[in-house]
N, C-alpha and C positions, 0 to 999 in steps of 0.2 A: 504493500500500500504506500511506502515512500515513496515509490518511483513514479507515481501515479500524477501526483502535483507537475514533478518534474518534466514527467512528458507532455504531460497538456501545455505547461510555459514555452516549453520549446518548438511544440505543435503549431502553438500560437505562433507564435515567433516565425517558422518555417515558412508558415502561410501567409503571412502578412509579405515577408520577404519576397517569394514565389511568385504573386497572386499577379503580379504586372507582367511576368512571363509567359500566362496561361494565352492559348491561342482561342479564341471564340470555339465553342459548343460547336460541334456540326452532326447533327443526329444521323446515324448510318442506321440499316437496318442488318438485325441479328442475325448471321446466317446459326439459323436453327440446327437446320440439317447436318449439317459440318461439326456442330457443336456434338449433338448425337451421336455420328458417327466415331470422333474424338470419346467421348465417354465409354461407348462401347469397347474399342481396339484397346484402349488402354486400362480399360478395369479388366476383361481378358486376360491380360496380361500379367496383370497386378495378380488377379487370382491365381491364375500358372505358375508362376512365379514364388507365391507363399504358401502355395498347396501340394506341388510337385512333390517337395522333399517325402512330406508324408504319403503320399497316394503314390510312389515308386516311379515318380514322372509320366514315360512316357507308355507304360504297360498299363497305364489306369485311363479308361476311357473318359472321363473326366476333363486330365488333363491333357486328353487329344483333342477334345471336341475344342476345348479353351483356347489350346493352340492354332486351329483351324478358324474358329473367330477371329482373334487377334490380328492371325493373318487376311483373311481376307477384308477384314473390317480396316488394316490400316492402308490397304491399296484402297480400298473404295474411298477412305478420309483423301488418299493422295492426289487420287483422279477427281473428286469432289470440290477439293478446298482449290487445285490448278485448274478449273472450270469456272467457280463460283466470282460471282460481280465482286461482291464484298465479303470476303471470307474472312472464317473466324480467327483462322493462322496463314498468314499472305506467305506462301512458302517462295512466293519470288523474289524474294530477296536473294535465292541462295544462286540464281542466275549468275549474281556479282562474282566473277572469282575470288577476291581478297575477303570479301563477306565468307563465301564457304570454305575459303583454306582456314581464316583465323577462328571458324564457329570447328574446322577439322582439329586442329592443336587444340584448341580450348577443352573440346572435350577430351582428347586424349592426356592432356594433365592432368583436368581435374578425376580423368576416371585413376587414373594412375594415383595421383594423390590418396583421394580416398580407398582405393584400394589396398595400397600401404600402410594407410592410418588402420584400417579392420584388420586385413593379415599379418601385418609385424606382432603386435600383441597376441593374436593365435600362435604364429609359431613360436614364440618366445615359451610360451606355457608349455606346447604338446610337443614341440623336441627340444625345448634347451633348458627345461623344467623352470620356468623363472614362475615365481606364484604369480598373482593375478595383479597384484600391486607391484611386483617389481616391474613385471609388465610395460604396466601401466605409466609407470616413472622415467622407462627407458622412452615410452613412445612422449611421452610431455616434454623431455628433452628437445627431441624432434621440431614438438608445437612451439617452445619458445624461441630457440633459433627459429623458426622462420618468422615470426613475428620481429626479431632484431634485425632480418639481413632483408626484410619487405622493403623498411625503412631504408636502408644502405642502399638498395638496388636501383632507384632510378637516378641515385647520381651517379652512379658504376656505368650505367649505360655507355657515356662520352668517355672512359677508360679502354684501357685495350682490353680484346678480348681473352690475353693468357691469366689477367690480372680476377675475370669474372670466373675462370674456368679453375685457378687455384683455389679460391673462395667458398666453392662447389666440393671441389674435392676437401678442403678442410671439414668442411661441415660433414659430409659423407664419412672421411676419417674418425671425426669426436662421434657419432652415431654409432659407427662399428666400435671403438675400444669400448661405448655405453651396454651393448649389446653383444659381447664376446662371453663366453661361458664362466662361469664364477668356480671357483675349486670349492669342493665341500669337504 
């Protein structure tokens, strides 16, 4: 409940700030259908997804009919929403090359990222027996260097590039001697 003050001041504040930015209302109509289709493909999914593990994937009819959905529900969204006047997700933007190379990297960092944040703590426990907090300590490490070298990195930019690629490997290094096997 403290923070509750604080964010409305700031709310205020943001809005009041913003408010001469805002471009004029232009009422568009909803495309429904897209919207639908979007719901469907991707709850599908969701379900497959959370359900597989239990229901032995793809031996449970279940999760084949799910995946059959999914699929043909997110070509119908594709040919749908690249049809539609006013779609609910304008997928033409990905026309632009520089728009879908940097939306291609974006995602392969951040899947990489978070994928590293979930598996390094797994395999620390189930091969290199760390309990669940030491874990946990090795991977925080991680989160606070990158929150110190976020900061550091966009003036590194105009540096040379052996200077950004040592930096890297530093961090990489203090990670592994963090994460090396402990003698019992």
């Amino acid at each position: 409940m403290i923070n509750v003050p604080m964010a409305l001041l700031f709310g205020a504040i943001a809005w009041s700030l913003l408010k001469r930015y805002q471009d004029p209302a232009v009422i568009k109509p909803v495309d429904k259908i897209g919207m639908l289709l979007l719901f469907i493909w991707v709850a599908a999914l969701q379900i497959m997804l959370d359900e597989g593990k239990d229901k032995d994937w793809f031996s449970s009819m279940e999760i084949r009919v799910l995946a059959i959905t999914a699929v043909i529900g997110f070509i119908s969204f594709l040919i749908w929403e690249l049809t539609e006047k006013n779609p609910i997700v304008d997928l033409r933007v990905f026309r632009h090359r520089g728009f879908s190379s940097c939306m291609l990297v974006l995602t392969l960092a951040f899947g990489a990222f978070f994928g590293l944040n979930v598996l390094t703590p797994q395999w620390l426990q189930y091969n290199m027996g760390y309990t669940t907090t030491w874990a946990g300590l090795v991977v925080a490490w991680g989160g606070v260097l990158s929150v110190v070298f976020s900061r550091s990195r966009p003036s590194s930019l105009t540096e040379s590039i052996p200077r950004a690629h040592l930096r890297g490997l530093l961090v990489a290094r203090h990670d592994y001697v963090l994460a090396r096997p402990r003698q019992r």
